[in-house]
Structures are given as structure tokens and as C-alpha cells.
N, C-alpha and C positions, 0 to 999 in steps of 0.2 A: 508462468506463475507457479508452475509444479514444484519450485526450487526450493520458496519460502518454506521454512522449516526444517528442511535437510540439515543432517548433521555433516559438520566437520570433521574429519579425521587424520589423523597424522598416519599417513601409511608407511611408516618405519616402525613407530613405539605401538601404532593400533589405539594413542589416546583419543577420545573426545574430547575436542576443541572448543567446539559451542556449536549452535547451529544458526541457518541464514534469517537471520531478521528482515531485510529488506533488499532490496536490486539496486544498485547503483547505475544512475543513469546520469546521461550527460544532456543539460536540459536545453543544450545551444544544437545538437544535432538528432536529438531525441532516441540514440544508441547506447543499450544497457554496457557496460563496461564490467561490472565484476558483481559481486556480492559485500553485504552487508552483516556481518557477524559477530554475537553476541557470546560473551563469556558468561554461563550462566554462575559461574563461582562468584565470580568479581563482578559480571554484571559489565564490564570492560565491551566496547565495540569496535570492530576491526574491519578495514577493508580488505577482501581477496578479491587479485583480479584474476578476468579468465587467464591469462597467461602461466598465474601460479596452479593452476588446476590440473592434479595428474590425471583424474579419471571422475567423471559425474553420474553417479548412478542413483541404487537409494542412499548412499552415499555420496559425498564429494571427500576425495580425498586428494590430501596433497602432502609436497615431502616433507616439510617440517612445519614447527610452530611461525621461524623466523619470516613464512610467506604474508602474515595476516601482516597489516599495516595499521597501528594503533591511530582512531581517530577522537578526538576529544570532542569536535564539536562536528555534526553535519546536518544537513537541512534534513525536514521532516518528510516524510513520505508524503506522496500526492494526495491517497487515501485522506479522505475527511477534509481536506482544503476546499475553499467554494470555489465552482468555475461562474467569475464574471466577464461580461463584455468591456468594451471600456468606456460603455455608457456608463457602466454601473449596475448593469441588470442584473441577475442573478439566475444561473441554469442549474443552481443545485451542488448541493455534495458530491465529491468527487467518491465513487465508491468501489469500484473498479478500473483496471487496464486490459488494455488488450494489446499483443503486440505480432508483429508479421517477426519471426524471427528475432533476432537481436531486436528491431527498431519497433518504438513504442508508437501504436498510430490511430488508437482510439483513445478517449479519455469519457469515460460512463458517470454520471450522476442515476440520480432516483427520475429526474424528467426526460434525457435524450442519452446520448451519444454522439461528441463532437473530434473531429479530428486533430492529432496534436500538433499537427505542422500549422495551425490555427494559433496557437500558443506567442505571445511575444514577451512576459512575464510569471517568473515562480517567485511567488512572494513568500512569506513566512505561512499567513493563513489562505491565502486565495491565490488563485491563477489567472492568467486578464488573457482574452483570445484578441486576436483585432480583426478588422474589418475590411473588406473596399468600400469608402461610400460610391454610393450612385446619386448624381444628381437629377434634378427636377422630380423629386417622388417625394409627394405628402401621404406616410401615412400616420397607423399606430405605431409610436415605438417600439411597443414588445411585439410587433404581429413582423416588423421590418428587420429586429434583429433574427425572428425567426425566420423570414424567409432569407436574410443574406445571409445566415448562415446554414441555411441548408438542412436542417437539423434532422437527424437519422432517428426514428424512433425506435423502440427498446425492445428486442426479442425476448421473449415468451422467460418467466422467470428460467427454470429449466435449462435455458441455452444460454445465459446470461456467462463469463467468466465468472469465477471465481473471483471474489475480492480478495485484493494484499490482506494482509494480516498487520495489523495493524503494529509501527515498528515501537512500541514504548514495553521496556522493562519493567518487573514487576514492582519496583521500586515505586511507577506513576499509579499502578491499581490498589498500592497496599492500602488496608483503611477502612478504601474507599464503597457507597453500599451499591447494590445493583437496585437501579427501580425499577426493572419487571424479570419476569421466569425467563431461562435461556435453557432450551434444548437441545442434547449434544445430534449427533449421527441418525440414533435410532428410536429417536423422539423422544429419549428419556431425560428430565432436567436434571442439569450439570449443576443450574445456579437458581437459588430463589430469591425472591424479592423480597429485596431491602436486608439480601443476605452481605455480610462483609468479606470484603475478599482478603481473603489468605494465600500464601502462599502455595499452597496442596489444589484450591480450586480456581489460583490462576493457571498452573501447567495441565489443569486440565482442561480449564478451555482452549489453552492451547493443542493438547491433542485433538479435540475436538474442529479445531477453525474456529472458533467461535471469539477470539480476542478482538476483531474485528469490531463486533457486534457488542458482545462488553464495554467496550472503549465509547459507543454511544449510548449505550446504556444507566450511566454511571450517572448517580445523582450529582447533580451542580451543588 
């Protein structure tokens, strides 16, 4: 997750490219495959795979512009999708990952931590896990989906990942108000309530991490 935000660089001209808006992941084997990157001029987003990557530091840089891959349309980040059963249950907002390496193998809400090889649907808003049934067992349904799936409860805020950053341009926040105070780094507020966002205090909640958090923040 350390990637999100890093800039892009053409390591020939020395331009800034954009930086990485979200991981590209492949959701049939659940292995990250490259980067997600936003043209902050245009606003344009591009896929870079690992392959086009000459070196990843506080930078990622590569050899020219022609590596990014223009994508017009791509699915949303997991971030903020609900994780359902295929009952229908509901385990919460997806607010976090975790992943061993390339391969992604937690998936965190506000109630548990479920693993993603659980996964048998990415829909637009929700993600559906499946099940084994067992039979001859009468219980409660939500106490049945908790026990078959196992469900890992939630380390101590502190040790939690980091959540993605949430992948929408500023184009989705302009306007729009916050309904409560948002605290950068050093507990000082970045954003107040029912303040409207601009341009100047979306990139700084983005220096901050905190676009995430905006993003549910935003009055309906």
C-alpha cells in the first residue's frame, strides 16, 4: 500500500507524469499486476505495468511517457464497496487491504477481516464471498455466516493497514461540502464542516491521506 501516491517520472526528461492512484489487481487470481495513474493536468488515467518499471523508490520511474496505457473506463477500487455473503448479509465497508506480497489476502471492513480467496464476485458496489454449506445445522443465520466464515477480528486501530486512498479525481469532490472537521497528520484540521472543496484543499487532503476519509465524508 506504500505505492499509492508516488509520483511518476520519466527518467529521461525528469517530467512528472502523475502519480499512482490505485493497484491494479487481477480479481480472478487476486495478484496486483501494475499501477493505476492519474494525470493531474488532464485528470487522464493510465495503467503502468510492473514490467514497465525502471526503478521504485520515492519515486517510480520509467523510460518514457509511451509506457502508461490510456484507460477510459476501469472498475472502482475495492475501498468503500460492501462485503456481502450470498445470503445477502452484510460484513461492512470494505476499508482496507492487506496483501502478502504482490497477492492480496485480506479484505478489512469496520466489523472483521475476511480472506480474499473467499471472494467469488466484484460487482460495481459490493463484493459477494461464498460459502461451504454444512448440512443438518439449524442455526441463527447471521451467528452461521459468522461461524463458516471464520471471521478474524480486527487489530488494535494502530496496527490496522493503512487504507487505499480512495481512487476518484478531483473532478468527483469539486462543489461538494464536508459534513464534519477532518484532521491532517498532526491533529491539525485540513477541512471544516460544511466547508466546500476546492481544489487547493482536495490536494491537500491528499498530502495528508486523508481523501479516503473525505470521500465518506461528503454530504449526500
Amino acid at each position: 500500500m506504500e505505492d499509492l501516491a508516488k509520483r511518476v517520472v520519466d527518467e529521461i526528461s525528469g517530467k512528472v507524469l502523475g502519480y499512482v492512484v490505485d493497484l491494479a489487481i487481477d480479481y480472478d487470481t487476486m495478484l496486483q499486476y501494475g499501477f493505476y495513474v492519474v494525470d493531474e493536468e488532464t485528470e487522464g488515467e493510465y495503467l503502468l505495468r510492473f514490467e514497465d518499471v525502471q526503478k521504485n523508490g520515492d519515486v517510480i520511474l520509467i523510460s518514457d511517457f509511451s509506457k502508461l496505457e490510456f484507460v477510459s473506463e476501469r472498475e472502482k477500487s475495492l475501498i468503500g464497496k460492501e462485503l456481502l455473503t450470498a445470503e445477502g448479509i452484510s460484513l461492512g465497508k470494505i476499508d482496507s487491504l492487506v496483501f502478502d506480497k504482490m497477492k492480496l489476502v485480506w479484505l478489512c471492513t469496520d466489523f472483521c477481516q475476511m480472506p480474499s480467496k473467499l471472494v467469488y464476485l466484484v460487482g460495481e458496489d459490493c463484493v459477494f464471498l461464498r460459502r461451504k454449506a454444512k448440512k443438518g445445522r439449524k442455526t441463527n443465520p447471521f451467528k452461521k455466516v459468522i461461524n463458516d466464515f471464520k471471521v478474524v477480528a480486527l487489530t488494535p486501530q494502530e496496527e490496522r493497514p493503512v487504507p487505499e486512498r480512495i481512487n476518484l479525481s478531483f473532478s468527483y469532490f469539486s462543489g461538494k461540502l464536508s459534513a464534519c472537521d477532518i484532521f491532517g497528520y498532526n491533529n491539525e484540521r485540513i477541512i471544516a464542516k460544511n466547508e466546500k472543496i476546492t481544489k487547493l484543499i482536495f490536494e491537500n487532503a491528499k498530502k495528508h491521506n486523508k481523501l479516503n476519509e473525505l470521500f465518506f465524508a461528503l454530504k449526500k
